[in-house]
Structures are given as C-alpha cells and as structure tokens.
C-alpha positions in Angstrom: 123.7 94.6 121.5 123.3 91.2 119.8 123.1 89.4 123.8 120.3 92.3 124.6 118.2 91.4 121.4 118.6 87.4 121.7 117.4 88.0 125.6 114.2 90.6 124.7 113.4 88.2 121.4 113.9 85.1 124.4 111.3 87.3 126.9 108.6 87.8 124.2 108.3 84.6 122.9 107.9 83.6 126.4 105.1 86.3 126.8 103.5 84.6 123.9 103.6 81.0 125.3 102.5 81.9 128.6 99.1 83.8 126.7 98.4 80.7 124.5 98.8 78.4 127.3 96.2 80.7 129.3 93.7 80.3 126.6 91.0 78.0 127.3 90.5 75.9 124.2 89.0 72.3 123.6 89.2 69.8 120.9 86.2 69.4 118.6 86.0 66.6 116.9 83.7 66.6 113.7 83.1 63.2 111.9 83.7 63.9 107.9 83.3 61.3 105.7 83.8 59.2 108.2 86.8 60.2 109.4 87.0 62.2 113.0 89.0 66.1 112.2 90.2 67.6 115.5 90.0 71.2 115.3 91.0 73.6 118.3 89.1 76.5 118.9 88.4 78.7 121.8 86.4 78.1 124.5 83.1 80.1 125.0 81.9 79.7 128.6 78.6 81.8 128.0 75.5 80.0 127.3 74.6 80.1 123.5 70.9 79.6 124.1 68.5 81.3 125.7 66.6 78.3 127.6 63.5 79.5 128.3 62.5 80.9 125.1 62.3 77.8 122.4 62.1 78.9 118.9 59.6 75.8 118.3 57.3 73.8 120.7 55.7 70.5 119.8 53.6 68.1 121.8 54.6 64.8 121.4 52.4 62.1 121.3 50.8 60.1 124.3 53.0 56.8 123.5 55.9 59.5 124.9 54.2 60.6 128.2 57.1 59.3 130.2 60.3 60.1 127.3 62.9 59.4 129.3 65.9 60.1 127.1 66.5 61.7 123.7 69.7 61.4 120.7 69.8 62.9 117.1 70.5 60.3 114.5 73.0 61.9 111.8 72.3 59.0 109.0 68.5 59.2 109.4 67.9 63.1 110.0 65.4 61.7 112.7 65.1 62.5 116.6 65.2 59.2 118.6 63.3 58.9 121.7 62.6 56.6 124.6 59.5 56.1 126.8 60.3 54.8 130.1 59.3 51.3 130.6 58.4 50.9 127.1 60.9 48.7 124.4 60.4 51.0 121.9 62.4 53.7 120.3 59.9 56.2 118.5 61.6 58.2 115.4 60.6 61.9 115.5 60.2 64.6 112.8 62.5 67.4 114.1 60.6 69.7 112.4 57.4 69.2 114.5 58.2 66.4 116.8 55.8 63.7 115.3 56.4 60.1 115.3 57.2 58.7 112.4 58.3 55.4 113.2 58.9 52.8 115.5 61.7 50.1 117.0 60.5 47.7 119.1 63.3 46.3 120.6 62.6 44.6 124.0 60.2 43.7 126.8 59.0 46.5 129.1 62.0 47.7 131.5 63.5 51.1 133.8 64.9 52.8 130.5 66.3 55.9 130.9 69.1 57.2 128.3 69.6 57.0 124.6 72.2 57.6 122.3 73.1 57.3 118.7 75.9 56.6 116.7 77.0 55.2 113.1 73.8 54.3 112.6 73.7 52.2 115.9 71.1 53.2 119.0 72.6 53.0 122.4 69.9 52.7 125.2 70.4 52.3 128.7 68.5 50.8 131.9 68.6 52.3 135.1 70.9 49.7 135.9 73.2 50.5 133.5 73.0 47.5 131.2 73.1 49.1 127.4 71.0 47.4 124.5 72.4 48.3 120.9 70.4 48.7 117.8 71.2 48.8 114.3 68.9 51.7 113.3 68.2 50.4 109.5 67.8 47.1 109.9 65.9 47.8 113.2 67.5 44.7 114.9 69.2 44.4 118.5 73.0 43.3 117.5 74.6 43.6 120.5 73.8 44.0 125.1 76.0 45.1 127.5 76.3 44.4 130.9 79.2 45.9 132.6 79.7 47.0 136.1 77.5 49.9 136.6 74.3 49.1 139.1 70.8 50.1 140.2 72.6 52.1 142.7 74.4 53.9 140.4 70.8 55.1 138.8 71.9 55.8 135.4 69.9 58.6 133.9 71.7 60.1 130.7 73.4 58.9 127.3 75.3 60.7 124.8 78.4 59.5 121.9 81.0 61.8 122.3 83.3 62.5 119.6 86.5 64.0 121.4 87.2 60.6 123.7 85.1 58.1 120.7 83.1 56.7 123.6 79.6 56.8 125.3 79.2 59.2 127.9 77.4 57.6 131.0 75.0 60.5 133.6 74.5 58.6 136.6 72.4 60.2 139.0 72.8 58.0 141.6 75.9 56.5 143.1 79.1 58.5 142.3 81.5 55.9 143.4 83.6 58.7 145.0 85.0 58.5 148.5 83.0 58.6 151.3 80.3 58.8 147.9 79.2 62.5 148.7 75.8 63.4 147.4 76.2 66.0 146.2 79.2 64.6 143.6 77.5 63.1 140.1 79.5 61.2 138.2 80.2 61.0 134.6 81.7 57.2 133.2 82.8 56.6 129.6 82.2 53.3 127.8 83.8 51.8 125.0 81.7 51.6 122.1 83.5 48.1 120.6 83.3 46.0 123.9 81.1 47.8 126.6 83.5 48.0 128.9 83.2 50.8 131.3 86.2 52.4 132.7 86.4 51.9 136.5 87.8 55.7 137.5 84.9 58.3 136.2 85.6 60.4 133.2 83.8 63.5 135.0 83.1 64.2 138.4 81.0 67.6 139.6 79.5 69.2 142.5 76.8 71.1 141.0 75.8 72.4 143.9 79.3 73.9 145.1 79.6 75.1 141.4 76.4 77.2 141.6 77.2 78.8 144.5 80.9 79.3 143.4 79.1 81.2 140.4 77.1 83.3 142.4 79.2 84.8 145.0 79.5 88.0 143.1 75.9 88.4 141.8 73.8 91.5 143.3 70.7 89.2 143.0 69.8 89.9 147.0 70.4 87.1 149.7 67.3 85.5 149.3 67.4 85.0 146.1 70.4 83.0 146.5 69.5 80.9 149.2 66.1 80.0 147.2 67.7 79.3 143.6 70.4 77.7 145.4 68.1 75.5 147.2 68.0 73.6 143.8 71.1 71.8 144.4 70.5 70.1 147.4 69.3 67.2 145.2 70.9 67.6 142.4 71.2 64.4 139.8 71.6 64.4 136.1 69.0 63.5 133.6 69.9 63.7 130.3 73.4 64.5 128.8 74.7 66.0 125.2 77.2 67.4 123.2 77.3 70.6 121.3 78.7 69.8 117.8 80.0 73.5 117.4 82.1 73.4 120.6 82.1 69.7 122.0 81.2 71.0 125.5 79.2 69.0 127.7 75.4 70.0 127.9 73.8 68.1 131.7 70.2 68.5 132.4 69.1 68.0 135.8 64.7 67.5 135.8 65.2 68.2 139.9 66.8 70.7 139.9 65.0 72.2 136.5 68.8 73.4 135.4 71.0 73.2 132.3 74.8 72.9 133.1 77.7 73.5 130.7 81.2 71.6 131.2 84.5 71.3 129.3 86.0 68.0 129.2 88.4 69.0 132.4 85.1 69.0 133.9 84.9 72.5 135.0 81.6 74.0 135.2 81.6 77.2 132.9 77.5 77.8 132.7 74.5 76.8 134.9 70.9 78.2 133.7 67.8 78.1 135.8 64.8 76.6 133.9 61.3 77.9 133.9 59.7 75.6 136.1 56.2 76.5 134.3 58.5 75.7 130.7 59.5 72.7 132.0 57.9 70.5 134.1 59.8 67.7 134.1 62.9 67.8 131.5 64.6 64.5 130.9 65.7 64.4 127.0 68.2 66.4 125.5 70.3 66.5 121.7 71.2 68.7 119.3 71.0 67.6 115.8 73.9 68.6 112.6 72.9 72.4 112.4 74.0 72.6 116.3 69.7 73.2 117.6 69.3 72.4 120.9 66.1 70.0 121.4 65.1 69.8 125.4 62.2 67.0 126.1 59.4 67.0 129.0 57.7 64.1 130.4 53.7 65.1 130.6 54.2 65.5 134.4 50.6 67.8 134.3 49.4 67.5 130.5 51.2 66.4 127.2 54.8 65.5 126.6 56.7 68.5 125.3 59.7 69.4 123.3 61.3 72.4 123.1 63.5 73.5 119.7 66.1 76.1 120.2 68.5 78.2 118.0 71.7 79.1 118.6 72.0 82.7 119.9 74.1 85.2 117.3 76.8 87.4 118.9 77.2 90.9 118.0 
C-alpha cells in the first residue's frame, strides 16, 4: 500500500513538472531603485493593442519630417526622437508630441535608431556606429564603432532589461548562411564597451512566420496571397520592449506590420497596419505606464505619432 502511494505521489508530481515546464513564461526585468527584479510571469501571445485605432494622434513638428527612430526616457518623462540626417535629438511632450527641447549632438549623418538608458541616449547610423549622450548634461561622452556595416543597414534601437544590453534591428545584412533575405537579424551590444556580439541574439523569417500563422485562417486565398505579399521585403524599422511583459515589439515601415517575439525568438503576434494610418512608421517606445507610441515620417503630409493604450481583458 505504502509502494502504490510513493509510485502515484512519484506520477503526479511528474504530471505537475511536465505542466509547468509547458508553460510559456519570460523573465521581466523591471529596474527599481536602481536595481533590476526578475519576475516570471506568463506569456500572453495575443496582441495587447489594437494598432490601428490610437487613443491620441499628434503631428509632430516639421524639424521631424524624416523621425527616423524613437526611445522613452524614464529619468526625464520625455519622448526622444531622431530626424534622419539631422544631429539632433528633439525631446517630446508625450502628452501631445511637441518639442520641447533640443540636443544637438553631431554633424548631419544616415541616423536611424535611438535608445535610452540611465539617463544616457544611444543613437545609431546606418552603419552601425552608436554615438552616446548624457541626456542632462546634453554632452556626447562616449562613440562606438564596432563591427556592424552599411551592409548590415541598421534600422532599430532599444535597451533591453532581460539581457542588460542594446538591442540592434538591422534591416540589411543578416550575417546568416548563404545570408537569406528573407532572415533579419537581431545583435546585442554591450552597453560598458560597445562591443557587439558576433553570433546574433535573434534571428526571424517574418515572412515564413506569417504564413505559418495563417494556414488555418478562413480569410479566402486571395487574401492570403495579397497580405502575404508584405513579406517579400520584409526589414525592421524600429524595435521595443514592453515593460509589462519584456516581449520584443519589431516594426517593419515596408511591410506596414507590427511583430511580437519572445526572447527564444519565436514569433507569437504579427498585425497588419493601416496603410492609410501609417504611411511610413519608423519610431516606436513605450513609456513607464506600458503606452505604446508608433512614429510616421511625413511620407504625404506632417509627421505623425500615434499614442495607444493597453487593451483590458475581460
């Protein structure tokens, strides 16, 4: 009687392991106090926002016809934005996107990604050299120069809390094998010395995802075969990370999409943008209540930027 319990007590917590180890969780890490706290909490593979319907629009100013990247800073409660070929960084109000100040931090160059981080601004070139600010003081402290290259075609920026480094979109090169185009890679850089890790953090076929995520869908052939159509030139154009869940937000302006990954890299969301919503979206961030804030380039008009809420469940 004892043997029979011991082996049904044996098979249960066996049944229980097998179910947590099923579970699809990631590690969020939240910076309190300066400190990073790794919580665990389940993954959500649903998008949280509804994309095409932004709670807030605001036209940005003419300086910001070409914003080419966009961070939150945390210490300054400001948005942070680039204008290609311009060395400035122009401070938004995230409450109705106008410019409130301005960094002027270099001749005019390709730039194309910012981020922000412990009250240090990370931009990048297209090349993939990396300029660093001290936000405060307003003074360039540190540049990078690493191994990335035009070829690569760096287009996105983000700090990411769970590996402590800065995320690298590059549009361009992959630096796979056999450098498939339709592969994107994702590098990570250390934040102390700038060195960028050889072997890619992330990489994706978006377009192989997307159809993957289709397969089943009743939408009619067609359909498909049009929205799919998206793909064939797929790059990456601006990168984030949700504070809630730590999941990997990419923006693609070609193929007007917003992806969601895990840090495994599997694809678990991929929205279709409104083409007539977004003409050309290039900047994305959320800011310390988890908003999502998606910038347009004034492809036909004024610059845009788009505020959105998080969606509640019921």
């Amino acid at each position: 009687m004892i043997r029979n319990v011991l082996i049904f007590g044996s098979v249960l917590l066996l049944l229980i392991s097998c179910g947590e180890s099923k579970r699809n969780e990631v590690l969020v890490a939240k910076e309190i106090r300066g400190e990073t706290k790794v919580e665990t909490i389940e993954n959500k593979s649903s998008m949280p926002f509804d994309v095409n319907s932004p709670i807030e629009t605001f036209e940005l100013s003419n300086d910001l016809t070409e914003i080419s990247g966009l961070t939150y800073s945390m210490q300054s409660n400001r948005l942070l934005a680039i204008n290609d070929e311009q060395g400035i960084v122009y401070a938004l109000d995230p409450n109705s996107g106008a410019v409130v100040d301005e960094i002027q931090f270099g001749k005019a160059d390709d730039y194309e990604g910012i981020a922000s981080h412990n009250g240090y601004i990370y931009i990048t070139e297209s090349n993939g050299n990396i300029k660093v600010l001290k936000e405060k003081s307003k003074a360039k402290v540190l540049e990078f120069n690493d191994r990335l290259s035009g070829d690569n075609d760096v287009e996105g920026l983000c700090y990411d809390p769970f590996t402590q480094t800065i995320l690298i979109a590059a549009k361009g090169d992959s630096e796979t094998e056999g450098n498939t185009k339709y592969v994107k890679s994702i590098f990570t850089m250390n934040i102390d010395n700038g060195a960028i890790r050889k072997q890619a953090y992330i990489q994706v076929n978006m377009k192989e995802s997307y159809q993957s995520m289709t397969l089943g869908d009743n939408d009619g052939i067609i359909n498909k075969m049009a929205t799919s159509s998206r793909f064939k030139k797929y790059g990456p154009s601006g990168i984030a990370i949700d504070p809630e869940t730590n999941l990997i937000y990419l923006l693609s302006s070609n193929s007007k999409s917003l992806a969601v990954l895990d840090h495994n890299g599997t694809v678990l969301s991929i929205e279709l943008l409104d083409k007539n919503l977004h003409a050309q979206p290039e900047g994305i961030t959320f800011d310390k209540n988890g908003n999502l804030f998606i910038s347009n380039e004034g492809k036909k008009g004024r610059p845009m930027l788009y505020k959105y809420s998080r969606l509640t469940s019921n």
